[in-house]
C-alpha positions as CSV (number, residue, x, y, z in Angstrom):
1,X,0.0,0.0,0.0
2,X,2.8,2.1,0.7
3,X,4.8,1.4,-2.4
4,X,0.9,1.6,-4.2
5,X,2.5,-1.3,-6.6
6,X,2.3,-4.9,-5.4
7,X,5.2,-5.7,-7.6
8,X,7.7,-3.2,-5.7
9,X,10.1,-5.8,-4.9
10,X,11.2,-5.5,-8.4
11,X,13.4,-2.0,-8.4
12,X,15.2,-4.1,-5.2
13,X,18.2,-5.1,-7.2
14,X,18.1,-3.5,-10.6
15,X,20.7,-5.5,-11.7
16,X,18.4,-9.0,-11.0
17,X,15.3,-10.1,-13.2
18,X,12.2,-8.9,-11.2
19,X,14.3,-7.8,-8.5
20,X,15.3,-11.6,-7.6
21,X,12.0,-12.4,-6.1
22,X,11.2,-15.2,-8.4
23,X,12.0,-16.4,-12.0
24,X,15.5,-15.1,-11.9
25,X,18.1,-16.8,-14.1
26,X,21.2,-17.8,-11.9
27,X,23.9,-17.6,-14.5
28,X,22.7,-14.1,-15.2
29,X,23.1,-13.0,-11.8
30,X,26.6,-15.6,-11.5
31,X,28.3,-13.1,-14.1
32,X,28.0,-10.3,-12.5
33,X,29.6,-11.9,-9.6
34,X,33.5,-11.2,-9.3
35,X,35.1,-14.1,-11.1
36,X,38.1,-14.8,-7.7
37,X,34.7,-15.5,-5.4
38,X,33.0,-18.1,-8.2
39,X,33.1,-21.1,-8.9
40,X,33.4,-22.3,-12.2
41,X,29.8,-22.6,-13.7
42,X,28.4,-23.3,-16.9
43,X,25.0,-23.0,-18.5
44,X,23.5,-25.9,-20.7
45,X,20.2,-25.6,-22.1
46,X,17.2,-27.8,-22.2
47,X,18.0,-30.7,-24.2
48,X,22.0,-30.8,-24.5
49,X,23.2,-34.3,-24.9
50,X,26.0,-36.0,-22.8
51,X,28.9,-35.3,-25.6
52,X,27.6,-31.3,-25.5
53,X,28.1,-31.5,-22.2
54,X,31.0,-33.9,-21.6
55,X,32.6,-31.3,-24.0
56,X,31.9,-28.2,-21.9
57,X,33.3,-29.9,-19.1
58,X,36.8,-30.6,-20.7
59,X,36.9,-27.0,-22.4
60,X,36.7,-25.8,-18.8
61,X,38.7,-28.2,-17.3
62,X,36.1,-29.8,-14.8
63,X,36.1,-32.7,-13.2
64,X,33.4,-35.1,-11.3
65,X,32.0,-34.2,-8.7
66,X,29.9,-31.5,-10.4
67,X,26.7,-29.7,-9.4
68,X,24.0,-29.3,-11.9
69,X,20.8,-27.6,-11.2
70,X,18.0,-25.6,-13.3
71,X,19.2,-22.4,-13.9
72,X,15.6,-20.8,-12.9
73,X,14.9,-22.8,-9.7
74,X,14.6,-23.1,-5.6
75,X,14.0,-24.8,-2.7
76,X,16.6,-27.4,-3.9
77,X,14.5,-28.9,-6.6
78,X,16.8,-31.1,-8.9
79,X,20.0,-30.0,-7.4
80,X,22.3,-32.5,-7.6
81,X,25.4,-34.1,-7.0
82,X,27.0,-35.9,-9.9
83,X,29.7,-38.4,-9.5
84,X,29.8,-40.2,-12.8
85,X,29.1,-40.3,-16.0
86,X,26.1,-42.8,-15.4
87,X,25.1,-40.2,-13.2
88,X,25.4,-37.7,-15.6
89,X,23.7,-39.2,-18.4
90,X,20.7,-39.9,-16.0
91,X,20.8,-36.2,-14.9
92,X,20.2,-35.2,-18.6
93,X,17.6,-37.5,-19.3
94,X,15.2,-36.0,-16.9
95,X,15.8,-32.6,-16.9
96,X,13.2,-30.4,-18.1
97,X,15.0,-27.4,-18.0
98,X,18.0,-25.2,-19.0
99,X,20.5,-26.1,-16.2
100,X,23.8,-25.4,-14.8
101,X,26.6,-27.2,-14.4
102,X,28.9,-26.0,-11.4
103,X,32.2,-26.9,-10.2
104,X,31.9,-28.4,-6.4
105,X,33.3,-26.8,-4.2
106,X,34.8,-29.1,-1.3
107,X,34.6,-27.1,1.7
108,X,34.0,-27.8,5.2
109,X,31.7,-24.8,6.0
110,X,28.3,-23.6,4.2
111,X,26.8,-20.8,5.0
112,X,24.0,-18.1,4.0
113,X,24.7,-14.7,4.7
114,X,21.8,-12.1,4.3
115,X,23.2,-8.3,3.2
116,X,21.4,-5.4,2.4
117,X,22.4,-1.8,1.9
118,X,20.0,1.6,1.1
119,X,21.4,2.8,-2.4
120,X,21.7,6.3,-0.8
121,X,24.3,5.2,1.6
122,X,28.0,3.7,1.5
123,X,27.5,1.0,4.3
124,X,25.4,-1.6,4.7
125,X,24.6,-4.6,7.0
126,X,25.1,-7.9,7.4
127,X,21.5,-9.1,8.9
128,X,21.6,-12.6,9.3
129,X,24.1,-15.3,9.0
130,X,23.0,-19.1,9.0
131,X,25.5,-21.9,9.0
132,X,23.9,-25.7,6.9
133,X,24.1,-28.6,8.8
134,X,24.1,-31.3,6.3
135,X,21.9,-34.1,6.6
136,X,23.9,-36.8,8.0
137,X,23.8,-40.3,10.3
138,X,26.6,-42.2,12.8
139,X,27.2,-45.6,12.6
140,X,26.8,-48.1,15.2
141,X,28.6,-51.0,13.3
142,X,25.4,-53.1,13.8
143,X,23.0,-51.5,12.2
144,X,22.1,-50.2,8.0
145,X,22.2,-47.0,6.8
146,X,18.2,-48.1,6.7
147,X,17.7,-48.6,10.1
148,X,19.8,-45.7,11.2
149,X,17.5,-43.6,9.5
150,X,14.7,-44.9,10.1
151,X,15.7,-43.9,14.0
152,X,16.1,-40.9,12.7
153,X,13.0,-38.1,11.7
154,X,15.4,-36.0,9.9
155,X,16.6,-38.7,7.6
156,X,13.6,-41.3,7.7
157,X,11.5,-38.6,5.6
158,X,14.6,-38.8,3.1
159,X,14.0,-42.7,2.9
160,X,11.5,-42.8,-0.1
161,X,14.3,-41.1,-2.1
162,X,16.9,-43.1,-1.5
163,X,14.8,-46.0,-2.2
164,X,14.8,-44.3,-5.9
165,X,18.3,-43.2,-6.6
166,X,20.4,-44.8,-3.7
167,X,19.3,-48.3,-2.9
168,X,22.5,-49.3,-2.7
169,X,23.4,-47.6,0.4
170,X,20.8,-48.8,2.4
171,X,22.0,-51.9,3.0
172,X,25.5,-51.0,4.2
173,X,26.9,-51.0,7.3
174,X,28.7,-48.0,8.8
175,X,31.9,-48.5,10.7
176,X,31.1,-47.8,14.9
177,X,31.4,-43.7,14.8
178,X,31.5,-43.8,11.1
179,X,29.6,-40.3,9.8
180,X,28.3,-40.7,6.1
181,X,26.7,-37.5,4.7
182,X,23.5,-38.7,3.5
183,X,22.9,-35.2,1.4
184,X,25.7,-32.5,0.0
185,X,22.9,-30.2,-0.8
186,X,22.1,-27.2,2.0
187,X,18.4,-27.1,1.9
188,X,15.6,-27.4,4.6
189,X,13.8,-30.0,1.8
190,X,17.4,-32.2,2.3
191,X,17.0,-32.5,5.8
192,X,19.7,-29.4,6.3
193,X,19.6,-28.0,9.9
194,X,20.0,-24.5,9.9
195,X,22.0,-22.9,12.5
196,X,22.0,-19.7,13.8
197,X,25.7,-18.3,13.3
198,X,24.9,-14.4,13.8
199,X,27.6,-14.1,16.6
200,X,30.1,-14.1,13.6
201,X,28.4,-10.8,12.7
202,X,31.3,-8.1,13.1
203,X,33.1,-4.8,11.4
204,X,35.4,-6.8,10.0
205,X,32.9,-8.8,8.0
206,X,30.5,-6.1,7.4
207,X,33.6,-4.2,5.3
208,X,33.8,-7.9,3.7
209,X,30.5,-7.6,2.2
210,X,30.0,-3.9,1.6
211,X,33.2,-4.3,-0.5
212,X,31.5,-6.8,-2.6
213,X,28.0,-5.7,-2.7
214,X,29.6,-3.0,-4.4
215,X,31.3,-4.5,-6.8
216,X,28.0,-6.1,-8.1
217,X,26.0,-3.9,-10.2
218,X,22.2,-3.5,-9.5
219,X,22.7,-5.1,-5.9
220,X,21.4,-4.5,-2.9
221,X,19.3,-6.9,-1.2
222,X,19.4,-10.6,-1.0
223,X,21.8,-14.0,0.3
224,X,24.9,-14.9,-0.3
225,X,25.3,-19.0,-0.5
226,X,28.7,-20.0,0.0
227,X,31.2,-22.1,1.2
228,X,34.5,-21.7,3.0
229,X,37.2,-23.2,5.2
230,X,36.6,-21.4,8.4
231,X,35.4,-18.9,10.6
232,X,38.5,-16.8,9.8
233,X,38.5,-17.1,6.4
234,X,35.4,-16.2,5.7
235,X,35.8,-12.6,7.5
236,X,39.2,-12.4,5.4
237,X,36.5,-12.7,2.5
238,X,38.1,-15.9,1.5
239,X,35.1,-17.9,0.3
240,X,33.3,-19.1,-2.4
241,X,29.7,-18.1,-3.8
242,X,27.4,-20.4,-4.9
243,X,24.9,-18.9,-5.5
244,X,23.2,-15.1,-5.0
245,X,19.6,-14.7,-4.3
246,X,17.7,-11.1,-4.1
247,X,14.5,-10.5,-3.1
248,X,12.9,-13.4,-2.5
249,X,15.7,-14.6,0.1
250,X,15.3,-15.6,3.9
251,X,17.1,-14.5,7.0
252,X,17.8,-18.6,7.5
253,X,18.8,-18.1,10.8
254,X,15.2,-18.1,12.1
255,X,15.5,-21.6,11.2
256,X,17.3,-22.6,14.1
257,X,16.3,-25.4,16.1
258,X,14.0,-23.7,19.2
259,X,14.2,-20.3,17.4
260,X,11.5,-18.1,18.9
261,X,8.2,-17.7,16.6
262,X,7.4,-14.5,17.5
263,X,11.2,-13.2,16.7
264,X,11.3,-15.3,13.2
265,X,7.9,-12.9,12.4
266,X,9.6,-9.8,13.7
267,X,13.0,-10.8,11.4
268,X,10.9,-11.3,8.3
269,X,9.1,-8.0,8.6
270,X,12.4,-5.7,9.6
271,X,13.7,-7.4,6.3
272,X,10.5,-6.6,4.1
273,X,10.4,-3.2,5.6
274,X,14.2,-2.9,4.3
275,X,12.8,-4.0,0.7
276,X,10.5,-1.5,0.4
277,X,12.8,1.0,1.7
278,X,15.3,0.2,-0.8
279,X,13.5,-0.5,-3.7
280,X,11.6,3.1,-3.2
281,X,14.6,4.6,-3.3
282,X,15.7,2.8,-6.4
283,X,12.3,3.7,-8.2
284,X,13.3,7.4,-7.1
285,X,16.7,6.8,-9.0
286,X,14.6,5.8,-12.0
287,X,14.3,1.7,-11.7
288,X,10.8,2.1,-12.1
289,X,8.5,-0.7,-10.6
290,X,7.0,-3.3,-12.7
291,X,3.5,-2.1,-14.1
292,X,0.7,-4.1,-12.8
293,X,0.5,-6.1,-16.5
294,X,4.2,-7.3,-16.5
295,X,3.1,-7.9,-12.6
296,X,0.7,-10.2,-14.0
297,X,2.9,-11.9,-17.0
298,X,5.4,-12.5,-14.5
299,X,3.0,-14.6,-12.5
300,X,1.7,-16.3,-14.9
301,X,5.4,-17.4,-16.1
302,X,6.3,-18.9,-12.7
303,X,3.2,-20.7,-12.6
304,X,4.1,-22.6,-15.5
305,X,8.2,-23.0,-14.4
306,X,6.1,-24.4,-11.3
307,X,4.4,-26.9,-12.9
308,X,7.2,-28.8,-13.7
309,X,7.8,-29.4,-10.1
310,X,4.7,-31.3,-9.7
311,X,6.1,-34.0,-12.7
312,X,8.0,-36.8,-10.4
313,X,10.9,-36.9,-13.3
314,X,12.4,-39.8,-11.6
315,X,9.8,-42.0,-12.9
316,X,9.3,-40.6,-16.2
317,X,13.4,-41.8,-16.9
């Protein structure tokens, strides 16, 4: 009502389709990313066959693992881990959609780090920092990877998956003490915990990110997804991005086991107040709002994109 537009959100980030709240295309947003914080990341489009892609990896020098996922896409939907060329070829036969494919990055640490910044000013803050517990079991040297998660409500509503695509593990034994990460990807529909890490939040990192913000034209609101060795390192700014979503991100540290419900609300709304703050002063700077037609198009175009979610692609292979 403020804004009088209820597609506001989209002078947010100039430099992101429709402001990042939906619909965005990752690689457009990956290369305006500065190259030293990225991994290296390749778009394929809907339909490229195994030597297409086979090729693209050797041109740039990639190796297995490799993360490929729909380059218009979220909550984790087919993000995967590839290992193999089996697992490749699979990958390609199901996929609906233009996708990347992403160099993995094997670090210790993932985290998602919310930053936003009012155009009209030189600083900006760090709001919210949420470390990714990946989904992951112990061994007992007894029992399968089955029954352990089965014991387990986290991984037992993972089970029906692996069932699909990992039978093979179920039936092993982990070592006494043995961890085995059941799922490299970082999202809530994985069975990632999410961690509240905003004690990290400090000057020194602040700098970190108004420094980069900066250097990314047509940002100023969103999530940083990245990975990195340590605490240390990460306020050094040495870190890797995987990804950088505007205004449709979350504060994820209201995700937190036992995080108050009343102060997840109350971080949700300082954030939207913050979009609308910065995205009127953007219009004022003459990103204009989308009109209430291309408000309109826009919907209808995700509701389309979405209806590929509801296709269980692992049975049409």
């Amino acid at each position: 009502m403020k804004a009088r537009s209820f597609f506001f959100f989209s002078s947010a980030n100039p430099g992101i389709e429709y402001g990042g709240m939906l619909g965005e295309s990752k690689f457009k947003i990956h290369i305006t990313l500065p190259q030293e914080y990225v991994p290296i990341t390749m778009y394929a489009p809907k339909g490229s066959t195994f030597e297409q892609v086979k090729t693209l990896m050797m041109e740039n020098r990639l190796q297995f693992p490799v993360i490929l996922k729909p380059d218009i896409g979220e909550r984790g939907w087919m993000v995967s881990k590839i290992l193999n060329d089996e697992e490749l070829n699979s990958y390609l036969h199901i996929s609906p959609v233009d996708f990347l494919i992403q160099e993995y990055i094997d670090l210790p640490i993932e985290l998602g780090v919310f930053y936003y910044r009012y155009p009209d000013k030189n600083e900006g803050k760090v709001s919210s920092i949420v470390k990714k517990k990946m989904l992951e079991i112990t061994g007992n040297g007894k029992d399968t990877v089955r029954s352990l998660m089965g014991n387990y409500p986290r991984a037992r509503l993972q089970l029906s998956t692996f069932e699909n695509e990992y039978p093979e593990i179920l039936n092993s034994i982990p070592d006494n003490g043995e961890k085995i990460e059941l799922m490299p990807i970082g999202n809530h529909s994985r069975g990632t915990t999410f961690l509240n890490e905003n004690s990290l939040i400090n000057d020194e990192l602040q700098r970190q990110f108004d420094l980069l913000s900066k250097r990314i034209d047509g940002f100023y609101f969103g999530r940083f997804d990245i990975r990195c060795n340590s605490e240390q390192d990460l306020k050094k700014g040495n870190f890797k991005i995987m990804e950088l979503n505007g205004a449709g991100a979350e504060p994820g540290h209201i995700y937190h086991p036992g995080h108050s419900l009343f102060a997840a609300y109350r971080s949700i709304i300082s954030h939207l107040q913050a979009l609308f703050k910065i995205s009127r002063e953007n219009k004022k700077r003459g990103y204009a709002y989308m009109t209430f037609a291309e408000g309109i198009d826009f919907i209808k175009q995700v509701r389309e994109y979405n209806k590929l979610k509801t296709i269980n692609w692992g049975e049409q292979a």
